[in-house]
C-alpha positions in Angstrom: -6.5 -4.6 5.6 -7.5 -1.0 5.1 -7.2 -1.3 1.7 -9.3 -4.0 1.0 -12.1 -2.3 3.3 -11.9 0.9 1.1 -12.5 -1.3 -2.1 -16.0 -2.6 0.1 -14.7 -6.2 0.2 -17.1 -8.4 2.0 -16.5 -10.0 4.9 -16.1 -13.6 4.0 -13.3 -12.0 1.3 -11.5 -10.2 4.1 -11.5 -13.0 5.9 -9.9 -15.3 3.6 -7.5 -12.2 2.6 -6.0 -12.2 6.0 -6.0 -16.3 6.0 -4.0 -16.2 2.9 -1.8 -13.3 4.1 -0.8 -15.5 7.5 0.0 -18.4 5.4 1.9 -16.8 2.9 3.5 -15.0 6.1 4.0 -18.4 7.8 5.4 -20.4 4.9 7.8 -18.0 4.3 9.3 -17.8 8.1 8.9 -21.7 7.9 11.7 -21.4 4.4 13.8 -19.1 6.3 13.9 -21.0 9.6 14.5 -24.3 7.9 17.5 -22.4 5.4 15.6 -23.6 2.5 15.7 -20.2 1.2 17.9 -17.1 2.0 16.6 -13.4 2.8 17.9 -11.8 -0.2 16.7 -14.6 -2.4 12.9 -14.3 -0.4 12.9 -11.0 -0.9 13.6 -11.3 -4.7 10.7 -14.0 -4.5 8.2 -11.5 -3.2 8.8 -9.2 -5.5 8.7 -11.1 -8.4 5.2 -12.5 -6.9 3.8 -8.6 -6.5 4.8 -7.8 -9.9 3.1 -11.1 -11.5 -0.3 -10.6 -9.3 -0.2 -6.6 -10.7 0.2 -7.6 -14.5 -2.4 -10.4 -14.2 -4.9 -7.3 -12.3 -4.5 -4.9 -15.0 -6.5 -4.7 -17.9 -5.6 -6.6 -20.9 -5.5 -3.4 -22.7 -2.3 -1.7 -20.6 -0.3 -4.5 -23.1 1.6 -7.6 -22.5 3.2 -8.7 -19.0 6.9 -8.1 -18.5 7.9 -11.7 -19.5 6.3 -10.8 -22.8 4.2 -14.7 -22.6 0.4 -12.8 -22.3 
């Protein structure tokens, strides 16, 4: 949350940064609990998801996304 302080986010967008954070947080315990999905494959899943949200954030100008399809 720090972060998103430093970059003067308001408070109704911290506050719906930290609601999306617990759900993303919750639905992901919920997979692993219920073995619909497997750590290593999770993990894979987040990281895949952190480099998508930082190629749609950068400017167009840095060039195309990894998968080449922007």
């Amino acid at each position: 949350m720090h972060q998103l302080r430093w970059i003067n986010l308001g408070p109704s967008e911290l506050e719906k940064a930290m609601m999306d954070y617990y759900r993303a947080y919750n639905q992901a315990v919920a997979w692993v609990d219920n073995d619909l999905i497997a750590l290593d494959e999770l993990r894979r899943h987040q990281d895949d998801l952190v480099d998508e949200v930082g190629a749609a954030l950068r400017p167009h100008s840095q060039g195309a996304s990894r998968r080449g399809d922007r």
